[in-house]
C-alpha positions, 0 to 999 in steps of 0.5 A: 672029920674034913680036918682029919681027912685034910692032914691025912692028906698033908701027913701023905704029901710029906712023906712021899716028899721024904721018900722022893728027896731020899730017892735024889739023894741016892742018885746024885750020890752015884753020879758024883763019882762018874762026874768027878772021873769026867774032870779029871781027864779035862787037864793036859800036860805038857813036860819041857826039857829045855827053859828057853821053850817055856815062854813061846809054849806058855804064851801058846797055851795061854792063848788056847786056854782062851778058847778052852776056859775049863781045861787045867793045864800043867807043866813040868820041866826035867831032863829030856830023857826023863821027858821022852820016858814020860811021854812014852808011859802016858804020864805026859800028853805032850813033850818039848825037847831038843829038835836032835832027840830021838823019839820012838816012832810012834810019836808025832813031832813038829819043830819049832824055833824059839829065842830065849828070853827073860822069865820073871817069877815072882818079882825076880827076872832070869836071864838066858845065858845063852841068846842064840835061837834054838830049834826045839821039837813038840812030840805027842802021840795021839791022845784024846785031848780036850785041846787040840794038839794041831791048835797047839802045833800050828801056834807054836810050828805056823803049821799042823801035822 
C-alpha cells in the first residue's frame, strides 16, 4: 500500500511539473515577440552624401560604439537630396550632406570639417581626387537614440548642440 501512495505522489509531481513547464512555455512564447520589437529600435542609421565624410563619422562611430557594444549601426550613401528626404520620413536617424544644403527647419544641425583621405575596402585603396577640405553638415531631429546624437556632434563638430 506505502508503494502505491509513494507513485501516486510521484505520479502527481509529474504532472504538475508537466503542466507548470507548459504554463512557461506560453509566457516565454508571448514574450518573445515584444523582446524581438525592443531590438529593433537598438540600430542607428546614419545616411551620407558625400565619401570624403565616411572615414572621420565612421571613425567617430567606431569610438562611440565602444561605449555602446550592443547597438547596430548602419550606414547608407546616396545623393544628398535622396538623404534630406530620408532624413525627413524617418527612414534615417542622422544625415551628412554638404554644409550649403538646405535643411527644413525642424532639424538640428552642426558642421564639421573633414579632409579626404584614402578608403581601403577589401584590400583595393580609393584615393580622393580631390584633397581640399570640405565643411560637411550632421542633421538629425530629435529621436530616441540608443546613442547620444550630442556624443556623436561633439566627436565629430568638438561641440554639442
Amino acid at each position: 500500500m506505502e508503494g502505491v501512495v509513494l507513485f501516486g505522489g510521484f505520479l502527481a509531481l509529474v504532472l504538475f511539473g508537466y503542466f507548470l513547464a507548459g504554463k512557461l512555455d506560453c509566457f516565454l512564447d508571448s514574450v518573445q515577440p515584444s523582446t524581438q520589437a525592443k531590438g529593433d529600435s537598438c540600430s542607428l542609421k546614419i545616411a551620407i552624401s558625400n565619401p570624403c565624410a565616411l572615414a572621420p563619422v565612421a571613425r567617430a562611430l567606431k569610438e562611440l560604439q565602444g561605449q555602446y557594444p550592443d547597438i547596430e549601426i548602419k550606414m547608407y550613401m546616396g545623393k544628398e537630396w535622396e538623404i534630406m528626404r530620408d532624413l525627413e520620413s524617418g527612414v534615417t536617424d542622422i544625415a551628412v550632406v554638404s554644409a550649403e544644403a538646405e535643411d527644413s527647419g525642424q532639424t538640428h544641425s552642426a558642421c564639421f570639417i573633414c579632409c579626404p583621405q584614402p578608403l581601403s575596402v577589401d584590400g583595393m585603396t580609393l584615393m580622393p581626387a580631390d584633397t581640399e577640405n570640405q565643411r560637411q553638415k550632421l542633421l538629425w531631429k530629435d529621436i530616441q537614440s540608443p546613442i547620444p546624437i550630442q556624443k556623436l556632434v561633439q566627436r565629430l563638430c568638438g561641440r554639442s548642440d
